[in-house]
C-alpha positions in Angstrom: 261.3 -32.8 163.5 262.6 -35.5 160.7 266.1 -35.1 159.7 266.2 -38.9 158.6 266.4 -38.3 154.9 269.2 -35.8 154.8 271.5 -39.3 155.2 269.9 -41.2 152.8 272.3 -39.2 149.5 275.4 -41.0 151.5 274.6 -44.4 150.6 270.7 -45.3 149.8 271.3 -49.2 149.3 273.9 -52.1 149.0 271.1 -53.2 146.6 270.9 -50.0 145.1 274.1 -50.1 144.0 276.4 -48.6 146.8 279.9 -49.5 147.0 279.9 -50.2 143.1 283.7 -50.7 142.6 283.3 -50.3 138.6 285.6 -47.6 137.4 283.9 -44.3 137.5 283.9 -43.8 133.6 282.0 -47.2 133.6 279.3 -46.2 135.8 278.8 -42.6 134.4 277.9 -44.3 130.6 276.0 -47.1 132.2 273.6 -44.7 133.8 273.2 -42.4 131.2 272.3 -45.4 129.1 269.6 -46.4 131.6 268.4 -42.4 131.5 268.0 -43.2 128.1 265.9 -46.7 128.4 264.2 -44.8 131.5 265.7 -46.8 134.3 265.7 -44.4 136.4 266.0 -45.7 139.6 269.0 -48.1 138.5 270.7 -44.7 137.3 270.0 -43.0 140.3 271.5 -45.9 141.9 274.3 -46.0 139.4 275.2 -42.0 139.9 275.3 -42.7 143.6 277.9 -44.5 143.0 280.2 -42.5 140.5 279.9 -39.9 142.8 281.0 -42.3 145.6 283.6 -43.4 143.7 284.8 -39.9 142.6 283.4 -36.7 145.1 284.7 -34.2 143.0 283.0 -35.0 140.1 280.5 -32.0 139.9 278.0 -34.3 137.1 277.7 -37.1 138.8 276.1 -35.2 142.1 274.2 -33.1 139.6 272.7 -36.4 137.6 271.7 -37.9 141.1 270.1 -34.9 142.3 268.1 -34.9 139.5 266.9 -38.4 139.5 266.2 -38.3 143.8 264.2 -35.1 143.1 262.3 -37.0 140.5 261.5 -39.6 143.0 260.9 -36.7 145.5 264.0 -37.5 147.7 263.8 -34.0 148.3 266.6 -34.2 151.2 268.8 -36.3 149.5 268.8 -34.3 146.2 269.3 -30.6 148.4 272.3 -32.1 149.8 273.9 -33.3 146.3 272.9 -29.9 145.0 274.8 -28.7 148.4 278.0 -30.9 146.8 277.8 -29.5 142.7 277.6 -25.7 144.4 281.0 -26.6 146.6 282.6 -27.3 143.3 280.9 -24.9 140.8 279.5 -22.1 142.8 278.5 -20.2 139.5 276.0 -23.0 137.9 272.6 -21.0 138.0 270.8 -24.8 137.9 272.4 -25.9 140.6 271.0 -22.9 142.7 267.9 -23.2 141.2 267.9 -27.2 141.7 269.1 -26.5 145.2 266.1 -24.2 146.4 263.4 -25.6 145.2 264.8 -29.1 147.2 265.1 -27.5 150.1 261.6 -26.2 149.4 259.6 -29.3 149.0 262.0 -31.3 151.7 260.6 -28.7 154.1 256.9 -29.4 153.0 257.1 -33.2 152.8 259.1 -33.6 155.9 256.9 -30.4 157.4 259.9 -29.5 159.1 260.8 -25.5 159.0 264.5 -25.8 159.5 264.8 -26.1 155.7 262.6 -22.7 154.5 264.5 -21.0 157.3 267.7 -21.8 155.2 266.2 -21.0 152.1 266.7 -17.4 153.5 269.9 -18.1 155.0 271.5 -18.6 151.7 269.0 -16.7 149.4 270.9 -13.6 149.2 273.9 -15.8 147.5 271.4 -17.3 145.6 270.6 -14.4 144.0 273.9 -13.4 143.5 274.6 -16.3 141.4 271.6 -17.4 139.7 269.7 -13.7 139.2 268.2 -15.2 136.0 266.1 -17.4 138.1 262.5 -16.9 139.0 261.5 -20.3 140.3 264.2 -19.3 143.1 261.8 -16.1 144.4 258.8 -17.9 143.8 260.3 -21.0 146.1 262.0 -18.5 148.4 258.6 -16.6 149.1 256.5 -19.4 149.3 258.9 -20.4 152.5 259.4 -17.0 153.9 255.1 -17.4 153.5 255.0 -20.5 155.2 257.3 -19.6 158.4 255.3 -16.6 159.2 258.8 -14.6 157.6 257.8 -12.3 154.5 259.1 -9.3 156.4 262.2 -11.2 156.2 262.2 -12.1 153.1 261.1 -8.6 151.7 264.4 -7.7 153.7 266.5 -9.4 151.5 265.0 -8.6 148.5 265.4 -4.8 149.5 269.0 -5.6 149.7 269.3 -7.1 146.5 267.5 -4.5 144.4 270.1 -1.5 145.9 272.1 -3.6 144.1 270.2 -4.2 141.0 267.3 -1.8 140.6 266.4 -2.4 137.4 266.4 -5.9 137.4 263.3 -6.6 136.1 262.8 -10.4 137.8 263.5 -8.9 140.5 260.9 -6.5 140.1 258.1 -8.9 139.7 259.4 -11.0 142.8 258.7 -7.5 144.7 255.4 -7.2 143.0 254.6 -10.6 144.0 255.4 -10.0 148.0 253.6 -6.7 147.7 250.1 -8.3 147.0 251.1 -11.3 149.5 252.0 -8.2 152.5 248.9 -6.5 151.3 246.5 -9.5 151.5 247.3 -9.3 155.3 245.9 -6.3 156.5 242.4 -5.4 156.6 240.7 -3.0 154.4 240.9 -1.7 150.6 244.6 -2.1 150.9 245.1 -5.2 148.7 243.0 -3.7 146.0 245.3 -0.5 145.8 248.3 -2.4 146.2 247.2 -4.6 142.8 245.6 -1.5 141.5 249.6 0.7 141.4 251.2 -3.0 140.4 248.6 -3.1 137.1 249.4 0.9 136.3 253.1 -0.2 136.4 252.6 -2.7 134.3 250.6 -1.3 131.7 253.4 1.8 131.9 255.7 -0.7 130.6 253.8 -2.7 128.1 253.5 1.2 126.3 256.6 1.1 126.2 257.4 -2.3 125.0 254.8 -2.4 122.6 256.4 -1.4 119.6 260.2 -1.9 120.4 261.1 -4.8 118.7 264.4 -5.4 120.6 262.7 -5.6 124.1 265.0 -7.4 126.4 263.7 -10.8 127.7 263.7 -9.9 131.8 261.4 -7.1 130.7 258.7 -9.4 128.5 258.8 -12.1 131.6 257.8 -9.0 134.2 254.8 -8.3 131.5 253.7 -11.8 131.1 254.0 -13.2 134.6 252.7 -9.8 135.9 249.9 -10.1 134.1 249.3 -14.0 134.7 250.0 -14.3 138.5 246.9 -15.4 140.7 248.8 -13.5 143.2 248.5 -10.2 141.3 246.6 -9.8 138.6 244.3 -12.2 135.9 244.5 -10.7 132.7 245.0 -13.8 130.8 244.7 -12.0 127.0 247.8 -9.3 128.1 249.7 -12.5 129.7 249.2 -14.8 126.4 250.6 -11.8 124.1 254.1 -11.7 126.1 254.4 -14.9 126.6 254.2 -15.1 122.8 256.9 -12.9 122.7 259.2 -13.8 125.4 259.0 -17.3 123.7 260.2 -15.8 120.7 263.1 -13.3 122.4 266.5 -14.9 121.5 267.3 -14.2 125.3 264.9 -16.0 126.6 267.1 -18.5 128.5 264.9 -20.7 130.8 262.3 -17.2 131.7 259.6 -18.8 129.6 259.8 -22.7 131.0 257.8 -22.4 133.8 255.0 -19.5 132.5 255.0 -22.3 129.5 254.2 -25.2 131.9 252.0 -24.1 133.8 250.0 -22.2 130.4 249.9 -25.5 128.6 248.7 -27.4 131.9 246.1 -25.3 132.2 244.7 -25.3 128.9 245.1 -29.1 128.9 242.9 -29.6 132.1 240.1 -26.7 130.8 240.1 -28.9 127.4 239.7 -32.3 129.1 237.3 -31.3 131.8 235.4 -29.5 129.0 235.7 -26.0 129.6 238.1 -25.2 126.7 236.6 -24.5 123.1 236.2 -27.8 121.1 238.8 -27.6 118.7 241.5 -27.3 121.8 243.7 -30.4 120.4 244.8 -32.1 123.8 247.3 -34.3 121.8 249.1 -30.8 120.4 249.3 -29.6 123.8 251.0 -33.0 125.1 253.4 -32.9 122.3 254.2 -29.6 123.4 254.7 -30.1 126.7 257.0 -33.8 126.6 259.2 -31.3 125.3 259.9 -30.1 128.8 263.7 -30.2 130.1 262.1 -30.6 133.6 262.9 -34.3 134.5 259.0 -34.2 136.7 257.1 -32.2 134.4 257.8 -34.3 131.7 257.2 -37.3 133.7 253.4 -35.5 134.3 253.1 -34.9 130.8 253.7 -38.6 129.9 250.6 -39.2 132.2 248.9 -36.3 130.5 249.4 -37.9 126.8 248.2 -41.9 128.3 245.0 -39.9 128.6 244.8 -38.4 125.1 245.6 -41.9 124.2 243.3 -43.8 125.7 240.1 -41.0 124.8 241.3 -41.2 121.4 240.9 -45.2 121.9 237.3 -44.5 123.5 236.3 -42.6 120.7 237.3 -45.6 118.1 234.3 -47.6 119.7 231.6 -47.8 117.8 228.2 -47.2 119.2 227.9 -46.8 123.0 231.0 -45.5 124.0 231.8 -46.0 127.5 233.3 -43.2 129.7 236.4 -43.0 131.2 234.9 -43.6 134.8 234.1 -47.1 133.3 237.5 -47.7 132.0 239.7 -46.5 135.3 237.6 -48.3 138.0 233.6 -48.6 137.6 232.1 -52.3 138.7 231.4 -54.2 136.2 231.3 -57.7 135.9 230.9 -57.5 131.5 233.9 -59.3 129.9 236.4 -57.8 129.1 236.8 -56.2 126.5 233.4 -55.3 126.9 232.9 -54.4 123.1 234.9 -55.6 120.0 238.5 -55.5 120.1 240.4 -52.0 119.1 242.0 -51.8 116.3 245.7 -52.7 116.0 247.3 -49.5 115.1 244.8 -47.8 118.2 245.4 -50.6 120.5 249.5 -50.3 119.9 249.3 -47.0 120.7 247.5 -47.7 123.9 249.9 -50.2 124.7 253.0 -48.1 124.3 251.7 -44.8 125.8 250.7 -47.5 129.0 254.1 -48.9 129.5 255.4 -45.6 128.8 253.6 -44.3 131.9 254.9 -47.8 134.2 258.3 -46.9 133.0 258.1 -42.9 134.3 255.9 -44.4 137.6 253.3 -41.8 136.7 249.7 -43.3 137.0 250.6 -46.4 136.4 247.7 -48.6 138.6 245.0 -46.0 135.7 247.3 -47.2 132.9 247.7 -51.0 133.7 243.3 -51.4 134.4 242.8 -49.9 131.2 245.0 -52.1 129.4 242.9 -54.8 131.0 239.7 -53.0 130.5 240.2 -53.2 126.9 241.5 -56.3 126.7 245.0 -55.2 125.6 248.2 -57.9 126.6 247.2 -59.1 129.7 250.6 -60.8 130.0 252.2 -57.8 129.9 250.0 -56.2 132.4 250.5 -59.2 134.8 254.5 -58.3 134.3 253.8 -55.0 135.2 252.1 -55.3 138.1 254.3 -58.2 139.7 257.0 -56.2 139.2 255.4 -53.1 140.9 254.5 -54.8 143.5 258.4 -56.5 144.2 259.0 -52.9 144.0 256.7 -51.8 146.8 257.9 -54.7 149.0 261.6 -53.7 148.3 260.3 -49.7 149.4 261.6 -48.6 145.7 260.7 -44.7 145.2 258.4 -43.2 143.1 254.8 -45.0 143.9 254.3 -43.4 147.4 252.9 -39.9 147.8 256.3 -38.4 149.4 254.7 -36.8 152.5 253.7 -40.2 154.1 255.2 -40.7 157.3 255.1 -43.6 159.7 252.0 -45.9 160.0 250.5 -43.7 157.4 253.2 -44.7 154.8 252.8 -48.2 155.6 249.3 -48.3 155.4 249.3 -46.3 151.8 252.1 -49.1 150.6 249.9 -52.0 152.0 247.0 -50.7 149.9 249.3 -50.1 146.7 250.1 -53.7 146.9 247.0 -54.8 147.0 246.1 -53.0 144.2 248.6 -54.6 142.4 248.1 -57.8 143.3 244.2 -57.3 142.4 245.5 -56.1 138.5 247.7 -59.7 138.5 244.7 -61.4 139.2 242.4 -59.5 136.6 245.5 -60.4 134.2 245.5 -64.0 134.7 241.6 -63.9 134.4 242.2 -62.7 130.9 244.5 -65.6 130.7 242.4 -67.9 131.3 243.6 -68.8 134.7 240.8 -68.7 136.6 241.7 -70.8 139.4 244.9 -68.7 140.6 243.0 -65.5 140.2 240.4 -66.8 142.2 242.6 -67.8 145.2 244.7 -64.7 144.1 241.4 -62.4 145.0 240.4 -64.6 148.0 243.7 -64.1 149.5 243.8 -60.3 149.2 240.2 -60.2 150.2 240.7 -61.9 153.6 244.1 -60.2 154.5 243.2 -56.5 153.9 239.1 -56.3 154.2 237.7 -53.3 152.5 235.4 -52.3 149.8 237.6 -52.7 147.2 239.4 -56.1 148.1 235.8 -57.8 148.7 234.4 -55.9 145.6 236.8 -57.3 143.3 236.5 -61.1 144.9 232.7 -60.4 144.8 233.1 -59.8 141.2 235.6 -62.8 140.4 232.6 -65.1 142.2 229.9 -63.6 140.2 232.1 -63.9 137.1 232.4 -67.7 137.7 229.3 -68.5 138.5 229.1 -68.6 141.8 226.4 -66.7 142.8 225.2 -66.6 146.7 229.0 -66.3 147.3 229.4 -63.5 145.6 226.4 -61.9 147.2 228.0 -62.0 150.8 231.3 -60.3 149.1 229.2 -57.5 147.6 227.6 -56.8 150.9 230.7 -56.7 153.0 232.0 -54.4 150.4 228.8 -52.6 150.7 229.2 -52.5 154.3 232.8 -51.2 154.3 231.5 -47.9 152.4 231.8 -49.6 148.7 227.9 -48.3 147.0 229.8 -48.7 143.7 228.9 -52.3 144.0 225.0 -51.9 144.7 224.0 -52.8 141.4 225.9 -56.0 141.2 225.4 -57.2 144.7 221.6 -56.8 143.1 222.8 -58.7 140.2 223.7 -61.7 142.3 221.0 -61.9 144.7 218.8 -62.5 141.2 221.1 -65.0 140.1 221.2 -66.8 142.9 217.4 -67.1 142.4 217.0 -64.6 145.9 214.7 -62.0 146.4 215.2 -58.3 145.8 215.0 -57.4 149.9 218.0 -59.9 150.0 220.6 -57.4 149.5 219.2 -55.0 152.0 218.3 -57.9 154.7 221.6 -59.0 155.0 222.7 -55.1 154.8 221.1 -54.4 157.7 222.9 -57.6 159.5 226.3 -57.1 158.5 226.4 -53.1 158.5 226.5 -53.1 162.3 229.1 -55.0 162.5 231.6 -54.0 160.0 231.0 -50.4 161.3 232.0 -51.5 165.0 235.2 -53.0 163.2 236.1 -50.0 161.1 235.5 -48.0 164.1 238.0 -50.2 166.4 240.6 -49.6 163.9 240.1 -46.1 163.6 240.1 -45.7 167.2 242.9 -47.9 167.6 245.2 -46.2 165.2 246.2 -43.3 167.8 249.5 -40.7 167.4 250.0 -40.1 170.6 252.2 -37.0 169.4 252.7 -33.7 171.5 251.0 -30.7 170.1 252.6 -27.9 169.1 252.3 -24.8 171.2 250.4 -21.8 170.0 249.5 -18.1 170.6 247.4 -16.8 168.0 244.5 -14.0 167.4 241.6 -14.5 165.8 239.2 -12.3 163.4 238.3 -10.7 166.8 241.7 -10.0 167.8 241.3 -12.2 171.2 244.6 -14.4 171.1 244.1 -18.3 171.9 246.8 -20.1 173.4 246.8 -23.8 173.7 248.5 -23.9 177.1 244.9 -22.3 177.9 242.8 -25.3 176.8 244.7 -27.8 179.2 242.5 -30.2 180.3 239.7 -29.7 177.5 239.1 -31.7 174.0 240.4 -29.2 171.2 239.3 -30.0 167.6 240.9 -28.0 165.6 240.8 -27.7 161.9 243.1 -26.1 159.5 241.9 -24.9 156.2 242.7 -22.2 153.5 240.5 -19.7 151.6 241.1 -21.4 148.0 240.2 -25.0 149.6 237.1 -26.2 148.0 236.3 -28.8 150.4 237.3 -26.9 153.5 234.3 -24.7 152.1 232.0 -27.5 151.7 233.0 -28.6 155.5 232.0 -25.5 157.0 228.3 -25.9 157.4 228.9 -29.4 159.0 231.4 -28.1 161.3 229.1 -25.5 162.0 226.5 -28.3 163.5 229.2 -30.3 165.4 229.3 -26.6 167.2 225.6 -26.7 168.1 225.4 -30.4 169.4 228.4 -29.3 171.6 227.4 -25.8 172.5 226.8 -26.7 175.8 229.8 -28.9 176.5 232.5 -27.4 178.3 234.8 -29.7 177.8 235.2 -29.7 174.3 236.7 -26.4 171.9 236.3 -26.2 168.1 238.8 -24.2 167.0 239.9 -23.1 163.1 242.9 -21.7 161.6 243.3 -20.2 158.5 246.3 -20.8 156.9 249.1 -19.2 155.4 248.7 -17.7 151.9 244.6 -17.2 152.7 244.0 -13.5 152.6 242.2 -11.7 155.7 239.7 -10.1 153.6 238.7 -13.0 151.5 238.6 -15.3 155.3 235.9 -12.1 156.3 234.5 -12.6 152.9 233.7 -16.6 153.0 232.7 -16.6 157.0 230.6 -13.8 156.7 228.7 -15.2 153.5 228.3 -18.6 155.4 226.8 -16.7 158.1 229.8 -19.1 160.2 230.5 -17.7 163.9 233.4 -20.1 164.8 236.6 -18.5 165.6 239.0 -18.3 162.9 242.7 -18.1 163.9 245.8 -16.8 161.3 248.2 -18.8 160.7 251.3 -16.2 160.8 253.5 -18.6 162.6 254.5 -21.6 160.1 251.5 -23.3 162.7 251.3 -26.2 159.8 254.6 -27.2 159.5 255.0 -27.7 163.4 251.6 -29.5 162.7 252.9 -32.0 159.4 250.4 -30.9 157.2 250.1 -31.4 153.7 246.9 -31.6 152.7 243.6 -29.0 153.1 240.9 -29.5 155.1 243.0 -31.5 158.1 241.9 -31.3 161.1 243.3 -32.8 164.5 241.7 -34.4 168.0 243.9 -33.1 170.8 243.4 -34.9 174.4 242.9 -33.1 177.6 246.5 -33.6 178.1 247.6 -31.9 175.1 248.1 -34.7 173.0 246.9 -35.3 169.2 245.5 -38.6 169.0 243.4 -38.6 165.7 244.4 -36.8 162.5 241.2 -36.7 159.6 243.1 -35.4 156.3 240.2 -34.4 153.4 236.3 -33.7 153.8 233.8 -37.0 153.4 230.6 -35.8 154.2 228.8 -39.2 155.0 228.9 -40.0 158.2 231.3 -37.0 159.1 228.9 -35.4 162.6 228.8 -39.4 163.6 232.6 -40.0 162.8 233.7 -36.9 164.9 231.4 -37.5 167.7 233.0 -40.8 167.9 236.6 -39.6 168.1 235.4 -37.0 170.2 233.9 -39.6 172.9 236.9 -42.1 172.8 238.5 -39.3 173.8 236.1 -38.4 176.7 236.0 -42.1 177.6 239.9 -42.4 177.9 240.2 -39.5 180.2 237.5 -40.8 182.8 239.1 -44.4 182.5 242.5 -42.3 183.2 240.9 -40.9 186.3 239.1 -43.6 188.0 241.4 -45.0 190.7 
């Protein structure tokens, strides 16, 4: 397990501004004015070190824990929190602030120590923040995680002798209820939603005409009636939320039923689900108003893509899509149409740098700027400065749960991403020649389909033809089809036939795949795997100190998974080419939160046969998952050597059977004498 981060709130940096010797007064107002120019990391920074400077001042561990959770410094912002509750047990937000940490340092660092003291100091949590609801919802999500509801439920039963008519705490028991009930076989979940609905509509009769209802009892109604967990009736959930929104006691019960409404009425609407007149830009409005320091960071994101349809639908003509302005191959100038407007292309611009500023989306933001042809030298700025950023391991462009060679490998391929926009830029510039050894350079230190696609594309764009061509088919080669149509395109111009392509495909593939294959293989964890005793839908229990000396696949996947659905039948013929192979188990587990019935429902309607083991135990976190489907190669010794996070379903039988036979291979080169 990974402790590492709970130092990193002592001191994160000299550069980052520890052992500032400025008074503290200095430093408070100088990072509150970068909060305000949305510097956040130099005021994260800058509230390290007032709090260095003076440990008893209760804002400036409050400020920092703010800004690390932003940059999902999970650990370091729990133990600030830790610091404001020494010196003002009573502050609701700071109990609040402090669980949800805890919460997401335990997923991203998948280590279990912090749910299990979620429950440790829940009960005082409740105590002192009973206005609260993101609390239970964090609290049971942990207690769901570790394989501890029982517990949890415990603690809650403890509480509500103390407070029985506490209505949030009434829909916290609601909600662990249905969770309890979705693990036992039979009607039981039905009947257990069933009695939670008849409560529910017993108090909405009674609310209905009082006027004066109090706000605990208009959350119960709205988030009752709005939890995926319990019940769906979105027109009885819409009606109270109206009202709590409107109840002078509101407090902060309507902030999170409000996010999470407006997100999803913003995703229906751009996906195309929601009714027509849905305005998207309202809904952003709306939600930049958040007081949560993330979710208004998301919804700057969300309002760069109002922006930038709003900009698409200003082109006259034949409007591209957004596909083409985010990433498609294309080798059209760019702009590829006449320039926007002024007004629409200012408002482009701002709601761009706006999203570089808050690190949301920022690679999307900066390659549409350059897609429509907007300040080029500001984008080249931009991404120069990202990438200093990644080499100086700043927060906030990393997905948090990276560990290791993993981490390294995602910031390698961030930085070339950058380093591919500074070369678009200067193209716009005019520079041809440094983007050209800009892309070259990129191209031949990190081979993939996107590195030789873009050089491919720089070649094509200046004329250089049969050079091109061999970029476009490495890229091809590496996995990058996208680029079909132009490695076509400069075959033709390069006065080639139209076999070319596909001739020098069938050359090159070969090879590339033996190199992608000898990093794969060569990128091994060589990591113990957690122990485990668990039944499956048959009730036989598999342990893994049983499988010693066999090849375990085992994949871990959860009911409301998409892709883990998709996987299923091509797991299913991995089983029958190795039916016969003793040496090799397939095993699946079901994770936490996936109800048994709906597991029954899904295997039995894919006709699937595997075994299916329940995940009861907090299994993931021992295994550092963070993602659905994953699934792991374990060694004869016991040993995971290969980790495949996501579903791909090219090449996914061949991939595993490959993985599968290094491992076979390694064994008999381990036994020969």
């Amino acid at each position: 397990m990974r402790w590492h981060l709970t130092l990193t709130g002592v001191c994160l940096s000299v550069l980052a501004g520890c052992g500032d010797a400025r008074p503290h007064a200095e430093l408070m107002a100088d990072a509150a004015a970068d909060m305000e120019a949305i510097e956040f990391e130099r005021a994260k920074a800058r509230y390290d070190s007032a709090r260095a400077a003076s440990p008893d001042d209760a804002d400036a561990h409050r400020q920092y824990a703010t800004l690390a959770s932003y940059f999902s410094l999970h650990a370091a912002a729990a133990q600030a929190w830790e610091r404001v509750l020494e010196l003002e047990p009573g502050d609701p937000a700071a109990w609040e602030g402090y669980v949800h940490d805890l919460r997401w340092a335990g997923i991203f660092e998948t280590d279990r120590r912090y749910g299990e003291k979620i429950l440790r100091i829940l009960p005082e949590a409740l105590r002192r923040a009973p206005d609260r609801p993101v609390i239970y919802n964090e609290a049971q999500d942990a207690a769901e995680d570790l394989g501890q509801l029982d517990a949890y439920g415990a603690i809650l039963a403890e509480v509500r002798a103390m407070r029985p008519d506490d209505q949030i705490l009434l829909h916290a028991a609601d909600a662990l209820r249905a969770a309890l009930a979705d693990q036992e076989e039979g009607e039981r979940a039905q009947v257990v939603r069933d009695s939670i609905g008849a409560a529910l509509d017993a108090l909405a009769a009674e609310a209905e005409d009082d006027a004066d209802v109090a706000a605990p009892v208009l959350y119960r109604l709205a988030a009752g009636y709005d939890d995926f967990g319990i019940l769906r009736r979105e027109d009885d959930a819409d009606r109270w939320l109206e009202r709590l929104e409107a109840a002078p006691d509101r407090g902060v019960l309507a902030d999170d039923l409000r996010y999470w409404d407006l997100t999803s009425d913003f995703e229906m609407a751009r996906r195309g689900y929601a009714d027509s007149t849905v305005d998207m830009g309202r809904l952003a409005a709306e939600g930049l108003k958040s007081r949560d320091l993330g979710r208004r960071g998301a919804w700057v994101d969300r309002n760069h893509t109002v922006v930038t349809q709003r900009a698409l639908a200003s082109i006259t003509g034949d409007a591209p899509s957004s596909r083409t302005v985010w990433g498609a191959a294309t080798v059209v100038a760019e702009p590829p149409h006449a320039p926007l407007e002024p007004e629409v292309a200012g408002q482009l611009f701002d709601a761009s740098m706006a999203v570089v500023r808050w690190r949301e989306g920022v690679f999307s933001a900066l390659r549409g700027l350059l897609y429509f042809g907007i300040e080029p030298r500001a984008v080249l700025d931009a991404a120069t400065a990202i990438e200093e950023d990644l080499r100086a391991h700043s927060p906030g462009y990393l997905y948090p749960g990276l560990q290791g060679d993993e981490r390294e490998r995602s910031r390698q391929n961030l930085i070339d991403m950058a380093r591919i926009l500074q070369a678009r830029a200067l193209t716009q510039l005019g520079d041809s020649q440094s983007a050209g050894e800009l892309f070259e350079q990129v191209a031949t230190e990190s081979r993939d389909e996107t590195t030789l696609g873009e050089y491919g594309r720089h070649l094509l764009r200046t004329d250089r033809p049969a050079e091109a061509l061999d970029a476009f088919v490495e890229a091809l080669a590496f996995g990058g089809s996208r680029f079909r149509p132009l490695a076509d395109e400069a075959a033709a111009a390069a006065d080639l036939s139209p076999e070319t392509v596909e001739e020098r495909l069938a050359v090159r593939r070969p090879v590339v795949e033996e190199e992608m294959e000898r990093r794969e293989l060569g990128n091994r964890l060589e990591r113990e795997a957690p122990a485990f005793a668990l039944a499956d839908q048959t009730g036989i229990e598999w342990r893994l100190s049983d499988l010693e000396g066999k090849i375990v696949v085992l994949k871990f996947w959860a009911t409301w998974c998409g892709p883990c659905i998709e996987e299923f039948p091509h797991f299913v013929e991995l089983l029958k080419t190795y039916e016969d192979d003793e040496d090799v188990v397939f095993l699946t587990v079901a994770t936490a939160g996936s109800p048994r019935e709906q597991v029954a429902r899904q295997i039995e309607e894919g006709g699937f046969t595997f075994p299916v083991l329940f995940d009861e135990q907090g299994l993931a976190l021992d295994y550092e998952i963070l993602g659905y489907p994953t699934t792991f190669y374990l060694d004869q010794a016991g040993f995971i050597q290969f980790k495949r996070e996501g579903f791909e379903e090219s090449g996914y039988e061949e991939g595993a059977a490959r993985r599968i036979d290094a491992l076979r291979t390694t064994a008999d080169a381990t036994a020969s004498p």
